[in-house]
ChimeraX commands (.cxc) that place a marker at each C-alpha (Angstrom):
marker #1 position 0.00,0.00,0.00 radius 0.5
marker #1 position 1.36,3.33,-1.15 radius 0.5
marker #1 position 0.78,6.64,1.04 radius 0.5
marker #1 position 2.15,10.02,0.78 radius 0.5
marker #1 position 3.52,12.73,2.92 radius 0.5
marker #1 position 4.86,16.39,2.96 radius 0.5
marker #1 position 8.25,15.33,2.65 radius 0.5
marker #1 position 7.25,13.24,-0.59 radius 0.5
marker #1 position 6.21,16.21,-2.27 radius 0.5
marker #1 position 8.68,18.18,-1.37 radius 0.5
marker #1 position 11.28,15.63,-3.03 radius 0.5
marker #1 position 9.05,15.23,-6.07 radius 0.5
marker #1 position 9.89,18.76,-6.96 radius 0.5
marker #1 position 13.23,18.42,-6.26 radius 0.5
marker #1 position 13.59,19.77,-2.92 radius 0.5
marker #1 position 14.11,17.38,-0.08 radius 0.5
marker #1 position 13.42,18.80,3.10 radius 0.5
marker #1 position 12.15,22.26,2.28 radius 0.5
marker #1 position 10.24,23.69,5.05 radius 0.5
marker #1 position 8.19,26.00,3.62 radius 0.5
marker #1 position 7.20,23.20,0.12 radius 0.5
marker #1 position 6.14,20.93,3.01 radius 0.5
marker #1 position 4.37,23.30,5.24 radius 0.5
marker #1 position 1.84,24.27,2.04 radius 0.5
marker #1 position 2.06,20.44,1.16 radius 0.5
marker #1 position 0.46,19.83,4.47 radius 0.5
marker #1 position -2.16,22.05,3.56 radius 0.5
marker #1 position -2.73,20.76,0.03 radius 0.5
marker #1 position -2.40,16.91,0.37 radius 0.5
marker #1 position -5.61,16.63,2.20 radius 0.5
marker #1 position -7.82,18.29,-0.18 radius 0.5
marker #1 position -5.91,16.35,-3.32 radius 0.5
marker #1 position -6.52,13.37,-1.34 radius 0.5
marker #1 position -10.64,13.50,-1.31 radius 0.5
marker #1 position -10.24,14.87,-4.91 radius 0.5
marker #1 position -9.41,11.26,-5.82 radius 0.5
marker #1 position -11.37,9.45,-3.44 radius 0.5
marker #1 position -14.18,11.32,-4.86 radius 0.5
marker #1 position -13.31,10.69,-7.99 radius 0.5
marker #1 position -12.65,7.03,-7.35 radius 0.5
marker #1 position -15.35,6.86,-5.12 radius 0.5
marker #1 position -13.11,5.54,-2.27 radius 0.5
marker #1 position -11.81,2.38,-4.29 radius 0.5
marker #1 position -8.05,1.89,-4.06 radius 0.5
marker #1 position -8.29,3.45,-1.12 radius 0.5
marker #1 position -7.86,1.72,2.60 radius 0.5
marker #1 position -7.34,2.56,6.46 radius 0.5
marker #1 position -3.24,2.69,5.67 radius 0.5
marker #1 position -3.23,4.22,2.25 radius 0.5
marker #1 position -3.86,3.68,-1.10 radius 0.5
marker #1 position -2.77,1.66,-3.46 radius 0.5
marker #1 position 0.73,2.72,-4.92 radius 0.5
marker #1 position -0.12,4.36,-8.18 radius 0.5
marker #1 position -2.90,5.96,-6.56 radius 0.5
marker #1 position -0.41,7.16,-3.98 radius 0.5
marker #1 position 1.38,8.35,-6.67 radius 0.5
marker #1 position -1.21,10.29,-8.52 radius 0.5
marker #1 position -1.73,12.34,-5.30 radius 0.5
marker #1 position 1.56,13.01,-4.73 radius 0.5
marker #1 position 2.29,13.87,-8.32 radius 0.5
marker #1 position -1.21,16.00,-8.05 radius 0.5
marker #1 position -0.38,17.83,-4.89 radius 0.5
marker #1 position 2.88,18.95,-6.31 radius 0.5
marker #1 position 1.12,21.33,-9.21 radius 0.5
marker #1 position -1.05,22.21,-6.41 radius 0.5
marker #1 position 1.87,23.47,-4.42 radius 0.5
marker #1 position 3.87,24.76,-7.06 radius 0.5
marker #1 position 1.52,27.42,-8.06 radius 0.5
marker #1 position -1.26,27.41,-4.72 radius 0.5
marker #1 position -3.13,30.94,-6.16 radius 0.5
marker #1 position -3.58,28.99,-9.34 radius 0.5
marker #1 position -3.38,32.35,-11.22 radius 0.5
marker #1 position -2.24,32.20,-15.14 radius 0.5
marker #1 position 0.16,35.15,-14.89 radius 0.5
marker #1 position 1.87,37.90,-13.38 radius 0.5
marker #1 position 3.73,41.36,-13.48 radius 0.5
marker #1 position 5.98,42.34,-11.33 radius 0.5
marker #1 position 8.48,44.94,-11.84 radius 0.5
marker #1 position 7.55,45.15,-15.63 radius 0.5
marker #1 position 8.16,41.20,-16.26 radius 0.5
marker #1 position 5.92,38.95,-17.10 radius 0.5
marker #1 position 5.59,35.49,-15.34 radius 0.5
marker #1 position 3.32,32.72,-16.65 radius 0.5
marker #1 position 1.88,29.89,-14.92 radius 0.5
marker #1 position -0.46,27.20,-16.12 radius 0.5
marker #1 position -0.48,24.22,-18.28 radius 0.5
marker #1 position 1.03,21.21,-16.50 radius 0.5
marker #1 position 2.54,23.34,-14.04 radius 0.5
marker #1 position -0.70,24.02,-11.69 radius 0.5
marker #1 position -3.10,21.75,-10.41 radius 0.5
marker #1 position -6.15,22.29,-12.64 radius 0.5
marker #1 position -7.58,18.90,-12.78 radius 0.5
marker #1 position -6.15,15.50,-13.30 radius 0.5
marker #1 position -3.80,14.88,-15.76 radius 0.5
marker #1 position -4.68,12.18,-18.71 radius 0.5
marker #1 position -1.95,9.60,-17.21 radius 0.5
marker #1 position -3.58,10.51,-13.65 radius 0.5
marker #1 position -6.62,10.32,-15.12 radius 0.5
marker #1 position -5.66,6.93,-16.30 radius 0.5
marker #1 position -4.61,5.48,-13.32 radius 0.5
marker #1 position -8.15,6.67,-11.36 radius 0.5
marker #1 position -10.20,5.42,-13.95 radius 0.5
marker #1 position -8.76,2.09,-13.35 radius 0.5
marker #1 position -10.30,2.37,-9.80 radius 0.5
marker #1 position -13.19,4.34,-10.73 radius 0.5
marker #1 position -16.83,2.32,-11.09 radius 0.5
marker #1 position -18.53,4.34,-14.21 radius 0.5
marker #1 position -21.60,3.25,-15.27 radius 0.5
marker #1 position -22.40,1.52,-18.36 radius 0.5
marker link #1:1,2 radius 0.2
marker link #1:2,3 radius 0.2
marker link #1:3,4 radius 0.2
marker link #1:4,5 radius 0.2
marker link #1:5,6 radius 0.2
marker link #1:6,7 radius 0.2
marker link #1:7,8 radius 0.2
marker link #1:8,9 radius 0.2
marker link #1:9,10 radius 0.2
marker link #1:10,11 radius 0.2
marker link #1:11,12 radius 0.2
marker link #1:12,13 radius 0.2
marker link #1:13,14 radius 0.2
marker link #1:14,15 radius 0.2
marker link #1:15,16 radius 0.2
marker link #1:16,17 radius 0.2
marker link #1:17,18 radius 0.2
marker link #1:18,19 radius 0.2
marker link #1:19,20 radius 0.2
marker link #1:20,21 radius 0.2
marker link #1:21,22 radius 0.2
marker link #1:22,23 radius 0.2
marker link #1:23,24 radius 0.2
marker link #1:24,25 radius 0.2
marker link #1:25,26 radius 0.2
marker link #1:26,27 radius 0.2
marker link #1:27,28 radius 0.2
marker link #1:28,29 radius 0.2
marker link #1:29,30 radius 0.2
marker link #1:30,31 radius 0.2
marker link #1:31,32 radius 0.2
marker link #1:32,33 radius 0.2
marker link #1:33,34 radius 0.2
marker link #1:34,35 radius 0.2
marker link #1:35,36 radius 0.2
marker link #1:36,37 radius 0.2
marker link #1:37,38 radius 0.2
marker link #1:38,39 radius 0.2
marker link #1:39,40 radius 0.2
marker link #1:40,41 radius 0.2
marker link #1:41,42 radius 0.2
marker link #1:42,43 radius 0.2
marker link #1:43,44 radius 0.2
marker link #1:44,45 radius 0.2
marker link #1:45,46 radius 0.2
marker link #1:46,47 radius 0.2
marker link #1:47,48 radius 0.2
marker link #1:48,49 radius 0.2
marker link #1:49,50 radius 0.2
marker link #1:50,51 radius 0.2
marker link #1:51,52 radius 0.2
marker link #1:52,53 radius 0.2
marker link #1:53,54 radius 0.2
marker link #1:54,55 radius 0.2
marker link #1:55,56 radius 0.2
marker link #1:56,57 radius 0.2
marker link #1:57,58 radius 0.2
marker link #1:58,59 radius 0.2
marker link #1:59,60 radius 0.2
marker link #1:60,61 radius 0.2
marker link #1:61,62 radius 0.2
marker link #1:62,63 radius 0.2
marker link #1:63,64 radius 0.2
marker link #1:64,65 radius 0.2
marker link #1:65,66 radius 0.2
marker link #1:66,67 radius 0.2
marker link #1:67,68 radius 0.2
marker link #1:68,69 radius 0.2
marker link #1:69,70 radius 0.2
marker link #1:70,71 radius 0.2
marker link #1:71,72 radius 0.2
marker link #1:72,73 radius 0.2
marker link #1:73,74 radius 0.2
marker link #1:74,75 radius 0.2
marker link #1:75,76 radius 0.2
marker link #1:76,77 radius 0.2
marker link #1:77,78 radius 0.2
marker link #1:78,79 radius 0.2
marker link #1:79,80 radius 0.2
marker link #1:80,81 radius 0.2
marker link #1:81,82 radius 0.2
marker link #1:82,83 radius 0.2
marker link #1:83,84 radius 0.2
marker link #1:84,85 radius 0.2
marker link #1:85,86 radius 0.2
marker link #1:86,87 radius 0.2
marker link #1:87,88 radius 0.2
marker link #1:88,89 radius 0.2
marker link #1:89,90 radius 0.2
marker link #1:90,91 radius 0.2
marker link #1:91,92 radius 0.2
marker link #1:92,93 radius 0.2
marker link #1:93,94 radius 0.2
marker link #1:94,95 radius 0.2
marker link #1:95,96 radius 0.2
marker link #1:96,97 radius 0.2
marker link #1:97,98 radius 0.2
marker link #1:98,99 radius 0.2
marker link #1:99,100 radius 0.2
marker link #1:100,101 radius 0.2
marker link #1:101,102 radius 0.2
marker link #1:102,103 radius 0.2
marker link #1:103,104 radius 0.2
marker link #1:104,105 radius 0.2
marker link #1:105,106 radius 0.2
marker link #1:106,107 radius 0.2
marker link #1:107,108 radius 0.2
marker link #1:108,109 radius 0.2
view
């Protein structure tokens, strides 16, 4: 069984033991975390975890999530533009996340 942490985010975008990735990664990781148990509607899911690429898919999830939390498209500052977006924010599941909860997910026929 697969789970995730703060920590694992934080090393996902390549920065082990960064205080302030894993302090908003605490804050983020829950809500991911019923964003694919909703989707999935719990399955894959169990009292320790979840199974491992479903573990992954949150962890992979939470990361966008963190790496741009106001989830705004661009910005100025001091004349420069900065943009954000695209598979660098948490918008919705990607199509390979999307591929591994659909394997969980009961659609009907």
């Amino acid at each position: 069984m697969g789970t995730w942490t703060a920590a694992d985010v934080s090393a996902f975008l390549g920065s082990p033991g960064n205080a302030g990735i894993e302090a908003l990664a605490e804050a983020h990781l829950p809500i991911i975390e019923q964003l694919a148990r909703g989707y999935t509607r719990g399955k894959g899911f169990t009292d320790d975890g979840a199974e491992d690429d479903v573990a992954a898919v949150i962890v992979s999830a939470a990361a966008r999530s963190v790496a741009n939390p106001t989830r705004i498209a661009s910005s100025i500052v001091g004349g420069i533009q900065t943009q954000y977006g695209g598979s660098g924010t948490f918008t919705g599941w990607t199509i390979l996340e999307r591929a591994v909860l659909d394997r969980y997910r009961k659609k009907a026929m």
